[in-house]
C-alpha positions as CSV (number, residue, x, y, z in Angstrom):
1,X,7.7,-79.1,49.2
2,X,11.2,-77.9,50.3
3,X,12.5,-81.6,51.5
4,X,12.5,-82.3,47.8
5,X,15.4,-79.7,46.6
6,X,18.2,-82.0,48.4
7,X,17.3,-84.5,45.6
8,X,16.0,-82.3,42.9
9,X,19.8,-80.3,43.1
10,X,21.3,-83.9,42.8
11,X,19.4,-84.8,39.7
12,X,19.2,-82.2,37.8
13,X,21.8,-80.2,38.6
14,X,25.3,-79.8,36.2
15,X,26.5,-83.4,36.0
16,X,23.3,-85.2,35.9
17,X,20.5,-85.5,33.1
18,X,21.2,-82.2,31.5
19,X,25.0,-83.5,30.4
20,X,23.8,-86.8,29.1
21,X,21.7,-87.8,26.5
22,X,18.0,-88.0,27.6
23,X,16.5,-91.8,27.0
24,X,17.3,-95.1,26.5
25,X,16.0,-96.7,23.0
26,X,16.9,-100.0,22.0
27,X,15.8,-101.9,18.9
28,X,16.7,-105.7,18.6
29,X,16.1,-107.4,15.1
30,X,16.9,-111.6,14.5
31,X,16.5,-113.1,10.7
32,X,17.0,-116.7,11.0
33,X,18.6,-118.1,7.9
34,X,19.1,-122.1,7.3
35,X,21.6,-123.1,4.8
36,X,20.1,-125.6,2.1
37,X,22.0,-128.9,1.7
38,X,22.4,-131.0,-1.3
39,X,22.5,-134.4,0.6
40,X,21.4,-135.6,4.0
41,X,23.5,-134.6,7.2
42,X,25.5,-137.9,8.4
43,X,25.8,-136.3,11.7
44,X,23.1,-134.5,13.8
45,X,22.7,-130.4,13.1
46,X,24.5,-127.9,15.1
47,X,21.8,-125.9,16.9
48,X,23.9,-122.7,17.9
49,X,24.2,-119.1,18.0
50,X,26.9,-119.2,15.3
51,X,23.7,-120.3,12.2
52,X,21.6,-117.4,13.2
53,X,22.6,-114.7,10.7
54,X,22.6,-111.0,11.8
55,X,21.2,-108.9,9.2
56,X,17.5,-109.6,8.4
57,X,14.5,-107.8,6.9
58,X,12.6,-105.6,10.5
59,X,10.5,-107.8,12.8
60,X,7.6,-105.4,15.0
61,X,9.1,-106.0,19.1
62,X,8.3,-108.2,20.8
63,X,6.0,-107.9,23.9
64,X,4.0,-109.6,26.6
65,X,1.1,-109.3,28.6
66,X,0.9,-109.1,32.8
67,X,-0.3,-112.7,33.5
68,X,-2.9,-113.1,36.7
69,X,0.7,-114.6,38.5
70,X,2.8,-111.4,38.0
71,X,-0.8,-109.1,39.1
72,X,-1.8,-111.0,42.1
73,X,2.3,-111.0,43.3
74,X,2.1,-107.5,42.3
75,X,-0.6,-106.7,44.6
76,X,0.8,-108.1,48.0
77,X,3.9,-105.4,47.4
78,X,4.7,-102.0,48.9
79,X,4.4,-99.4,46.6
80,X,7.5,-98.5,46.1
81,X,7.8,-102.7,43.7
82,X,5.0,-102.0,42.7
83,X,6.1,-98.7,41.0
84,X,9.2,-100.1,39.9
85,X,7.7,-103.5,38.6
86,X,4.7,-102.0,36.8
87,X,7.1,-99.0,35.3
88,X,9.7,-101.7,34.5
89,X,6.6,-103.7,32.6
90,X,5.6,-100.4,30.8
91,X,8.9,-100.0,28.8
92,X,8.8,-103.1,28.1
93,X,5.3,-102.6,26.4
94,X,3.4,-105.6,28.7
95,X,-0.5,-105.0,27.9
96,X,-2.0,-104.3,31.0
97,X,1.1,-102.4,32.9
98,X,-0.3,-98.5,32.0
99,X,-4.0,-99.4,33.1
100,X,-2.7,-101.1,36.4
101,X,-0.5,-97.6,36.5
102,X,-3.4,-95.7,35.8
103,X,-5.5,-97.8,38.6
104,X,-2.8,-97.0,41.5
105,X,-0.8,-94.0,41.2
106,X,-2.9,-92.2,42.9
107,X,-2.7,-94.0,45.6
108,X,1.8,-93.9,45.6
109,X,1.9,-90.6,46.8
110,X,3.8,-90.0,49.7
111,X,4.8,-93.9,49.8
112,X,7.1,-93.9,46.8
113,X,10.4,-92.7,46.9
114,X,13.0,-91.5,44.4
115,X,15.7,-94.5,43.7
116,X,18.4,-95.0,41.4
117,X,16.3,-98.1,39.8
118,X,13.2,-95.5,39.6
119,X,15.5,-93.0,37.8
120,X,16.9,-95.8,35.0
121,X,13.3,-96.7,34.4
122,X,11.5,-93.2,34.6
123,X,13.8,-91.7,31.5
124,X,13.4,-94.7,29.4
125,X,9.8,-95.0,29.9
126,X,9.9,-90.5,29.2
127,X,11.4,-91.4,25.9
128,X,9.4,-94.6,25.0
129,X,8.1,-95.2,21.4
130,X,4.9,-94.7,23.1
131,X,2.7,-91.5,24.4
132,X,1.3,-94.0,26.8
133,X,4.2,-95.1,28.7
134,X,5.4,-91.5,28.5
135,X,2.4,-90.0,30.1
136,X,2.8,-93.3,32.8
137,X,6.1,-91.9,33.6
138,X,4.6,-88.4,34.3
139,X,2.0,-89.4,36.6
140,X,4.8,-91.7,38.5
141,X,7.5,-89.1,38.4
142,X,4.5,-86.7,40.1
143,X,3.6,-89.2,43.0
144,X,7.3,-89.7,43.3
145,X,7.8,-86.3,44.0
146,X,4.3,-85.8,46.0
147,X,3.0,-83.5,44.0
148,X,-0.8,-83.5,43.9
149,X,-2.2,-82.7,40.7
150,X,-3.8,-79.3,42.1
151,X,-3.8,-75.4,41.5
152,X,-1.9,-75.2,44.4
153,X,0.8,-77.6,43.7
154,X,1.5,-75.3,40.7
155,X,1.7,-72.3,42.2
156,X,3.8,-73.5,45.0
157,X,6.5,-74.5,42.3
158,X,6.2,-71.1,40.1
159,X,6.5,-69.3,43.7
160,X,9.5,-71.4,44.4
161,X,11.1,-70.5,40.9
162,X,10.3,-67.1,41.0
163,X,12.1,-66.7,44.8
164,X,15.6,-68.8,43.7
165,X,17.0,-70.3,41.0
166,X,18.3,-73.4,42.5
167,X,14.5,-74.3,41.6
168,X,14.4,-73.8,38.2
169,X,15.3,-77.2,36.9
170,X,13.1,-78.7,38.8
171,X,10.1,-76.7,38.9
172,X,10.4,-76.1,35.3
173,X,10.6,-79.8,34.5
174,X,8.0,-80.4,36.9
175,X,5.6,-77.8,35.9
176,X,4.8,-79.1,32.1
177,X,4.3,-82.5,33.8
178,X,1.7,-80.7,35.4
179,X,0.2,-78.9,32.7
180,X,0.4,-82.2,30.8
181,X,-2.3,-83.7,32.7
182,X,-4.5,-80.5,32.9
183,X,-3.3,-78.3,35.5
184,X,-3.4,-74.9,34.6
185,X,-1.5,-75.7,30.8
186,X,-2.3,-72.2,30.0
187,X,-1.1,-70.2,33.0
188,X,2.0,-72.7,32.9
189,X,3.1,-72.6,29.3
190,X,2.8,-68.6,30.1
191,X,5.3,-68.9,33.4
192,X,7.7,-71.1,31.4
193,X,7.7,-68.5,28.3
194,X,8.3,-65.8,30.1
195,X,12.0,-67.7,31.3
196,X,12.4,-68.5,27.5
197,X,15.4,-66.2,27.4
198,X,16.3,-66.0,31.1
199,X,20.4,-65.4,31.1
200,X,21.2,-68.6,32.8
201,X,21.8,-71.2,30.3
202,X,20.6,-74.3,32.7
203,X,16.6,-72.3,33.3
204,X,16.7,-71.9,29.3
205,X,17.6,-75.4,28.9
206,X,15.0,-77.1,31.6
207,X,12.6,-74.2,29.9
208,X,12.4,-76.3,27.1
209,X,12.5,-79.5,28.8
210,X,8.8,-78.5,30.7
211,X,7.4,-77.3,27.5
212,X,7.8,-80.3,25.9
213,X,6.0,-82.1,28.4
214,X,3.1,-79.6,27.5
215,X,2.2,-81.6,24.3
216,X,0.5,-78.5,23.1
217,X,1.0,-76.9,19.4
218,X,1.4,-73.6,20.4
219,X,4.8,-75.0,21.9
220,X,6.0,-75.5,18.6
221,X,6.9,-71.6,18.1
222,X,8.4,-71.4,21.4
223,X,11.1,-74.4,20.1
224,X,11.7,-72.8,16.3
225,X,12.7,-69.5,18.3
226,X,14.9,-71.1,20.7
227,X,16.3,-73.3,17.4
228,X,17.3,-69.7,15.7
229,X,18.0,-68.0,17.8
230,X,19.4,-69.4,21.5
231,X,22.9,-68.4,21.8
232,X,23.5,-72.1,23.6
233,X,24.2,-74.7,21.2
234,X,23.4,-77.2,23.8
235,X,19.3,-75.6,24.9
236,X,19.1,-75.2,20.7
237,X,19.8,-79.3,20.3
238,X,17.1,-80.1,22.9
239,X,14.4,-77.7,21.4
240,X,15.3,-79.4,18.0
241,X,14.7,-82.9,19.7
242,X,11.7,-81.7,21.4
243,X,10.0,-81.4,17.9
244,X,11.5,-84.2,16.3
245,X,10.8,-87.1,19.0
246,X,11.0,-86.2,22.5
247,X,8.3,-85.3,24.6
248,X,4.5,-85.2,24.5
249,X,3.5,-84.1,20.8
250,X,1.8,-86.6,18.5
251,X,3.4,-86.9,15.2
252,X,0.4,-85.3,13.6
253,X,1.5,-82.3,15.5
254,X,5.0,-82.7,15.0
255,X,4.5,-81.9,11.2
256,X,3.3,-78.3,12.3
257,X,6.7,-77.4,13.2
258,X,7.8,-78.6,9.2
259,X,7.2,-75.0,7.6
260,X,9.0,-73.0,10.5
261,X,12.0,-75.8,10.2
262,X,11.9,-75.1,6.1
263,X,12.3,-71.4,6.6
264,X,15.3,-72.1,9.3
265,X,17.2,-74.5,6.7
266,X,16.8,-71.3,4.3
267,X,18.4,-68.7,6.8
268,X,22.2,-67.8,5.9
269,X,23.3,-66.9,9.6
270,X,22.8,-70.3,10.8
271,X,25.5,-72.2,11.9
272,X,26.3,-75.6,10.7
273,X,25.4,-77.6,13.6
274,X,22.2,-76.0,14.0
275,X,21.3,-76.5,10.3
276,X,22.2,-80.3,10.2
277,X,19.8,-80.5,13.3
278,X,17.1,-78.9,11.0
279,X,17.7,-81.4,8.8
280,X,17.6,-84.2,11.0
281,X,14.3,-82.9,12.4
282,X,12.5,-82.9,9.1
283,X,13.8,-86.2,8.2
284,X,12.3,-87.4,11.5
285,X,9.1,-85.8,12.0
286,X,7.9,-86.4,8.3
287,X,9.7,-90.2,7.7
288,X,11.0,-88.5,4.8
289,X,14.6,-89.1,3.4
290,X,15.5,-86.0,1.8
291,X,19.0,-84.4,1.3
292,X,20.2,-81.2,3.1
293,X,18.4,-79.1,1.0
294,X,15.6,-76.2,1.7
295,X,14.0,-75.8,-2.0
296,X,13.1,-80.0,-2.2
297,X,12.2,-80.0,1.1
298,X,9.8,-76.6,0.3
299,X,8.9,-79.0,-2.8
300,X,7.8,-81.8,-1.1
301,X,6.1,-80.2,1.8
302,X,3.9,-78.2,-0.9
303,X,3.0,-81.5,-3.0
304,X,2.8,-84.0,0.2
305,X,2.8,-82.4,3.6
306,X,-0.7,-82.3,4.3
307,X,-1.2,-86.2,3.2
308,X,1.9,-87.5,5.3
309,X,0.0,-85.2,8.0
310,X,-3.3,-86.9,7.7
311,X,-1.5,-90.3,7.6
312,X,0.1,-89.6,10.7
313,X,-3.6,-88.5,12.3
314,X,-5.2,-92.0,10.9
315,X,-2.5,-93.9,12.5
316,X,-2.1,-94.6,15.8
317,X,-1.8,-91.5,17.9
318,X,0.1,-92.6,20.5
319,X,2.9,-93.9,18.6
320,X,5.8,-91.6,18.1
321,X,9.7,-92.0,17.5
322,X,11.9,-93.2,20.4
323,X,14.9,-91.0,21.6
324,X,18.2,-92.6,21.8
């Protein structure tokens, strides 16, 4: 495991991920408009970029499907285009690109490698709209890093973090990918707890980046604690974003985290920063437009939380906000 810390230092170490905004999102919208005319054209109509009007009521994106072409070329490639190509389809929502994922990762361990194009696509696809493309990227970012999905794999990286803490952002990060797909979620979201309030700033922050990988609700008191009361202002933005959109929670589960963020817009010693995040969370997490105030929030949560909540678990459970 140790020839991956060269890399690990690299990308996750002060001026990579952790200074920059995690994800990509992009949303593209196109109204067509046509002018009416009051008599016929006496020359041929202009057919160009300048008729097509910007603004426009939303359109769902676009998205295509993996054709028996772009498989069978797939297929005849070393893993490492294959990754890349079947990551790269995945963000951009092809049906069929996380079931040919799901059909071959396996088999990318230790023949896949970590590459700038790899890291563009892996944190887009982490951020995705979608849970499925998200939990794609985890089982790619594993067999990237050749780590089996085992006991042992797990307690190799806890070892690891426990002996120096050049490999806390890394086993941190790792270890809720782990957990994510049912190694040992309990004994991990323990470890990671237990460096909740570790004095270095950079373990709190990849803390909270590993335990929203976990996708677990019992996460969601770890985050409202770090949200109050982390003296960072940089690991209390990401445990905000890791109940509003990022990570592995479902919006049904998001909406558990509503009551805790209620009581925190109520508490006088927050700081202003903090508190608009509160208020950005709520307006995320429950699709509800409401003004930067605690008592209508309180109001609305008591008349219409549990409905939005139970529209949320009738929809489509994989479908959550994207990060930008």
């Amino acid at each position: 495991m140790s020839e991956v810390l060269p890399i690990t230092l690299a990308r996750y170490g002060l001026g990579s991920r952790a200074k920059r905004l995690l994800g990509i999102f992009a949303v593209i919208s196109f109204a067509f408009s046509v002018a009416a005319q009051s008599a016929p054209p006496t020359h041929p109509p202009v057919n160009s970029g300048e008729e097509i009007s910007v603004p426009g009521r939303p359109v769902p994106a676009d998205y295509g499907q993996l054709s028996e072409h772009n498989i069978d070329w797939m297929l005849m490639q070393p893993a490492q285009t294959q990754m890349e190509f079947l990551l790269g389809a995945a963000v951009n929502h092809d049906h069929g690109a996380t079931d040919w994922i799901n059909k071959l990762v396996e088999g990318w361990h230790g023949k896949v490698r970590f590459t700038q194009k790899f890291d563009d696509l892996d944190m887009t696809a982490l951020y995705s709209n979608d849970l499925r493309v998200r939990a794609a990227a985890i089982e790619i970012n594993l067999a990237v890093f050749n780590l089996p999905k085992t006991e042992e794999t797990a307690e190799g990286l806890m070892e690891h973090a426990q002996k120096s803490t050049a490999w806390h952002a890394f086993a941190m990060w790792e270890l809720g990918m782990l957990a994510n797909r049912g190694v040992e979620p309990e004994k991990i979201h323990d470890f990671l707890r237990g460096y909740l309030h570790n004095p270095n700033e950079k373990t709190r922050h990849w803390v909270v980046e590993g335990l929203a990988h976990l996708g677990t609700d019992d996460t969601i008191p770890d985050f409202l604690d770090v949200l109050r009361n982390d003296p960072s202002l940089e690991v209390r933005e990401r445990a905000g974003c890791s109940m509003a959109k990022s990570g592995m929670l479902t919006r049904q589960q998001r909406m558990l985290a509503v009551p805790g963020l209620i009581d925190l817009a109520y508490d006088p010693a927050l700081d202003a920063t903090t508190r608009s995040w509160v208020y950005q969370a709520l307006r995320e997490i429950t699709n509800e437009h409401l003004g930067d105030d605690p008592a209508t929030w309180k109001n609305w949560y008591s008349s219409m939380g549990a409905k939005r909540r139970e529209e949320f678990r009738q929809g489509e459970e994989w479908a959550v906000l994207g990060n930008n």
